[in-house]
C-alpha positions in Angstrom: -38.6 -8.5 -1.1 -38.1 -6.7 -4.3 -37.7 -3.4 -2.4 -34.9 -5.1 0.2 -32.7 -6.3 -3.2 -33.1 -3.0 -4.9 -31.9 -1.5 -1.7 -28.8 -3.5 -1.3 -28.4 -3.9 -4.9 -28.5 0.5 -4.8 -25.8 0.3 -1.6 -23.1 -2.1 -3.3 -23.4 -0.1 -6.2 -22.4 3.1 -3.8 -20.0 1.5 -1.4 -18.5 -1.1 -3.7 -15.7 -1.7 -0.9 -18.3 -2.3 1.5 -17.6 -5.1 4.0 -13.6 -5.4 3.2 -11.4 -4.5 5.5 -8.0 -3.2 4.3 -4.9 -2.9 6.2 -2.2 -0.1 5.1 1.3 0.3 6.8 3.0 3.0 5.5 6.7 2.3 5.3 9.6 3.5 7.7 8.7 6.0 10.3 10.2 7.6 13.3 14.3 7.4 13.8 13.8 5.5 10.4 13.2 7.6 7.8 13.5 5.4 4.5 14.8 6.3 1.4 15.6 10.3 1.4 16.5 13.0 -1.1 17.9 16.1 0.0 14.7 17.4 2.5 11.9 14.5 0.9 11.9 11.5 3.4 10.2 8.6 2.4 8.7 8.4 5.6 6.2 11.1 5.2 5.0 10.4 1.6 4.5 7.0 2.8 2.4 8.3 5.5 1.0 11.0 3.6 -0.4 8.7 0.6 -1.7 5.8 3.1 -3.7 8.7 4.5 -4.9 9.7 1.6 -5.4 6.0 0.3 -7.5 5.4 3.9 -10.0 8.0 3.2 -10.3 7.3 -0.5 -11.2 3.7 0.8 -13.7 4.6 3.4 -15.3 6.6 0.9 -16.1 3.6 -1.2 -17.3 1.9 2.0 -14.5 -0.5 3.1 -12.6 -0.4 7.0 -9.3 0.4 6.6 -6.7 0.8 9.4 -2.9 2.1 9.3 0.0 0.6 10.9 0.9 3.9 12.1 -0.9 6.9 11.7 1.8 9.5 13.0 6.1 9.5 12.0 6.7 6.8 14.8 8.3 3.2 14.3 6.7 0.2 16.0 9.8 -0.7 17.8 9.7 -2.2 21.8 11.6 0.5 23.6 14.9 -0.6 24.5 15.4 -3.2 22.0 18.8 -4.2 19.8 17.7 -4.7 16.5 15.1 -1.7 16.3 14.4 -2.5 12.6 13.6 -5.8 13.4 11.4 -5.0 16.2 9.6 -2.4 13.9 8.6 -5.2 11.2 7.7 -7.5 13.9 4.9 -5.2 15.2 3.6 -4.5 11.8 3.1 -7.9 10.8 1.7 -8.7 14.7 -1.1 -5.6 13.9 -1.9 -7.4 10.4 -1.8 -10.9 12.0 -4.1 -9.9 14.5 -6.9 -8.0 12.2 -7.1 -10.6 9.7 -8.1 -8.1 7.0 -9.3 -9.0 3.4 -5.8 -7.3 2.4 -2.6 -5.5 3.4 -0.8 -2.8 1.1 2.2 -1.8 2.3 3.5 1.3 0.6 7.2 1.9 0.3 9.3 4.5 -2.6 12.5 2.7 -4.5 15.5 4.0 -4.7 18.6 2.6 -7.0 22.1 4.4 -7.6 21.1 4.2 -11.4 18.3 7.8 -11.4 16.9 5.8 -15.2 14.6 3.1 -13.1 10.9 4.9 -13.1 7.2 3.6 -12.2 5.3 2.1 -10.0 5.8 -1.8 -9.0 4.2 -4.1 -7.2 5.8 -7.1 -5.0 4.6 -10.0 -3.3 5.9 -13.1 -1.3 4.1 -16.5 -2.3 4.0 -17.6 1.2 -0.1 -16.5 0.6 -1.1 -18.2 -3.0 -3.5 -14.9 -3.2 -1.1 -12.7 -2.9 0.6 -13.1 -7.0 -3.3 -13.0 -7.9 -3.9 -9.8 -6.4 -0.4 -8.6 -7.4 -1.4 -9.2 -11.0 -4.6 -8.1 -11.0 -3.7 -4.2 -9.4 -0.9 -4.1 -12.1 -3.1 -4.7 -14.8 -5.6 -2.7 -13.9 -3.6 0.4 -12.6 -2.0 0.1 -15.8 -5.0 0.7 -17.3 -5.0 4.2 -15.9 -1.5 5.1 -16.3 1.9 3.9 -18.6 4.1 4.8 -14.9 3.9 1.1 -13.6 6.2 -1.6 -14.0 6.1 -5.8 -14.4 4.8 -7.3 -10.7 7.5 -9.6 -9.1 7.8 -12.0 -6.7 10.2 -11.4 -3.4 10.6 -14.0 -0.9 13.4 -12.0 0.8 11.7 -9.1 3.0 11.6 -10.3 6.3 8.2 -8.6 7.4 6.0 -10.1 4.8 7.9 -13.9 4.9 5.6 -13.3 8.6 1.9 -12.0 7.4 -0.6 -14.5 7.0 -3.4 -12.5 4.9 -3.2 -11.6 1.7 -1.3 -8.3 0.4 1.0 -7.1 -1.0 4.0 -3.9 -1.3 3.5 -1.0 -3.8 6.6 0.9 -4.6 4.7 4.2 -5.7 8.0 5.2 -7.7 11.6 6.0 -7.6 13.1 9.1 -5.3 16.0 8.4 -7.2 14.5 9.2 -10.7 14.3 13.0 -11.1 10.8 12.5 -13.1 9.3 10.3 -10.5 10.7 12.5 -7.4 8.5 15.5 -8.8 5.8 13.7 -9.5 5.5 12.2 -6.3 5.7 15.3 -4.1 3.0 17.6 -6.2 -0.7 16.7 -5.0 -2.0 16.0 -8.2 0.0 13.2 -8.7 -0.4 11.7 -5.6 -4.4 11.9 -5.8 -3.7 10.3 -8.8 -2.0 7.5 -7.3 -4.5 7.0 -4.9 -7.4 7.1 -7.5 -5.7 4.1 -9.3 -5.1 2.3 -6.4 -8.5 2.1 -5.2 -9.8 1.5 -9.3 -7.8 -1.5 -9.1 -9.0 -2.6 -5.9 -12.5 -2.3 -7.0 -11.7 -4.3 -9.8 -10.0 -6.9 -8.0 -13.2 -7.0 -5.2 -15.4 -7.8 -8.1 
């Protein structure tokens, strides 16, 4: 008996995500390319970092699956309101999988190029979701001064329709020269990714 608990006391230890299962849409994709500067879509760094952010997750021992894994929408073919269609089929694959959490990761943009950071939204339809939004922010900010206060929005249409918990990280602002840099230089987006999944262990605890 004492060798079974020091074996999966050794394991959590190890794989501290072990057990969860994490959803991660990356933002955009296909025909809709997000936010853009110049050549930099948001589309790929979405894609990019939620790649990074799944393997970074499996190493610590949690399932993790993407809402799209190549730069494609989710969109029915022939439909009116593509955008619509899109959100629909991400909240249907989150629906459906019932994870422990959804991220969704997005990049702001604003005409004034002064807003910076990181921020983290939520929509109080789930009562967890403001819990987990508070708890990433404070613990990514222990890592790093580039994050902003978490808010709530009630207004995007996709998550008004998840039922699990989650929540959307804007990793920073294409619009803000300083963030734009950092955010398409690998260091900075391992970086990302490593606070992420700190505050995720945190939260899991």
């Amino acid at each position: 008996m004492a060798f079974l608990i020091s074996k999966v006391y050794a394991s959590t230890n190890e794989y501290p995500l072990l057990g969860k299962v994490i959803y991660l849409d990356p933002g955009h994709g296909g025909i809709d390319s997000g936010t853009t500067y110049q050549k930099i879509y948001e589309k790929d760094l979405n894609l990019l970092l939620c790649q990074k952010l799944k393997e970074a997750l499996k190493l610590k021992g949690a399932t993790v699956y993407l809402t799209r894994e190549t730069d494609k929408d989710l969109a029915l073919n022939n439909v009116k309101n593509r955008k619509r269609s899109d959100l629909i089929g991400r909240a249907y694959l989150i629906n459906k999988t019932k994870p422990d959490m959804y991220l969704s990761i997005h990049i702001n943009h604003l005409s004034q190029t002064k807003y910076k950071g990181m921020q983290i939204f939520y929509n109080s339809r789930n009562k967890e979701n403001e819990i987990i939004a508070e708890s990433l922010t404070k613990h990514i900010k222990e890592k790093t001064w580039n994050i902003r206060p978490y808010k709530c929005n009630n207004t995007y249409y996709m998550y008004k329709n998840i039922i699990p918990p989650g929540v959307l990280i804007e990793v920073g602002f294409l619009s803000n020269p300083d963030d734009r840099y950092r955010l398409t230089h690998e260091k900075y987006q391992d970086q990302i990714i490593a606070n992420i999944v700190y505050a995720l262990e945190r939260y899991f605890e």
